[in-house]
N, C-alpha and C positions, 0 to 999 in steps of 0.2 A: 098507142104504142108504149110500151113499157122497156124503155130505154136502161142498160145495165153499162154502167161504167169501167173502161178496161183503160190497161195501163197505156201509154200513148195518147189518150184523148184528148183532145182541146176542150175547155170549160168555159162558159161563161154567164155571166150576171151584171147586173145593174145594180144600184146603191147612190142613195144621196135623198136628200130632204126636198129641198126647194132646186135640186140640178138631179141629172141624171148622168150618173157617172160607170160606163163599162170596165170588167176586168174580165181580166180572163188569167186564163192558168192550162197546166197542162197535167196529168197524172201520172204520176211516176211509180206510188205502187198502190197494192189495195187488199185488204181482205175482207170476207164475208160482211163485217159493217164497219169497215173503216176506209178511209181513201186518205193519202199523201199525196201534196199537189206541191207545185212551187208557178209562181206568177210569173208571167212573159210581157213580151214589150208587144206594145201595139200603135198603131196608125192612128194619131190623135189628129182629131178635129179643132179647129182653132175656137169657135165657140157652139154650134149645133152639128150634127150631120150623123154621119154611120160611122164608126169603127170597127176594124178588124182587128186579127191579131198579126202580127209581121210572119211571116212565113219565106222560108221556115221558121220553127220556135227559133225564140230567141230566150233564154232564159230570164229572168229580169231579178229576179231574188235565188240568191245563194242558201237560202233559207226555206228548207222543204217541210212544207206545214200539213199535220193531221187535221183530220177531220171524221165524224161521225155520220156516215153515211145513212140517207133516208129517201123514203121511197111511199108517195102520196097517191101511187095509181098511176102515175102517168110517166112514170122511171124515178129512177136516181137521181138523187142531189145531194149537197150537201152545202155547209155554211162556211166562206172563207174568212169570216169575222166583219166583213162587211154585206156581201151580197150571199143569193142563195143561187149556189152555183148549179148548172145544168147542162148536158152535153150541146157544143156549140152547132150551130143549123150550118154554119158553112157563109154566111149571110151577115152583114153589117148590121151591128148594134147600135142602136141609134143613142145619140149623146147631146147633153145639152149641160153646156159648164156656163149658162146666162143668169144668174143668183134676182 
C-alpha cells in the first residue's frame, strides 16, 4: 500500500539507542514534497508497553516543524529530527524507556 499523507493525519515513529522511544505528531499542512507537522501528547507508559496518542489531538508543541517528504515504495514519510515518521496504524506503539 502506498500510503500519501494528508493534512489531519496522525504520525508516528520510534527513536532512541538502547530505549525505544514513540512520537507522534499530527499534519497540519503539506505540499508536493514537503509536510508541516507539530507534535502531540500521548499516553506514556511508565517503563515498557504500547502508547498511543491522547485523542483527541492534543497539541503538545506550539512549534510547527517542516519536513521533506519521502516516499521508499511503501508510502510517505518523513524525518521529525528524531524518528522517521509514518502514517499512524490506529494501534499502540510499543515503548521501552529501560536503558
Amino acid at each position: 500500500m502506498n500510503e500519501v499523507l494528508k493534512v489531519g493525519d496522525i504520525v508516528s515513529g520510534t527513536w532512541g539507542y538502547s530505549m525505544t522511544i514513540p512520537e507522534f505528531a499530527v499534519v497540519t499542512r503539506r505540499t508536493a514534497k514537503t509536510v508541516w507537522f507539530k507534535k502531540i501528547r500521548k499516553n506514556r507508559v511508565n517503563m515498557f508497553g504500547n502508547e498511543t496518542p491522547i485523542l483527541p489531538v492534543v497539541v503538545d508543541d506550539v512549534k510547527e516543524r517542516r519536513a521533506k517528504i519521502r516516499n521508499f515504495g511503501d508510502g510517505e514519510r518523513f524525518d521529525s529530527g528524531h524518528a522517521s515518521m509514518s502514517g499512524w496504524s490506529g494501534n499502540g506503539v510499543y515503548a521501552n524507556y529501560l536503558d
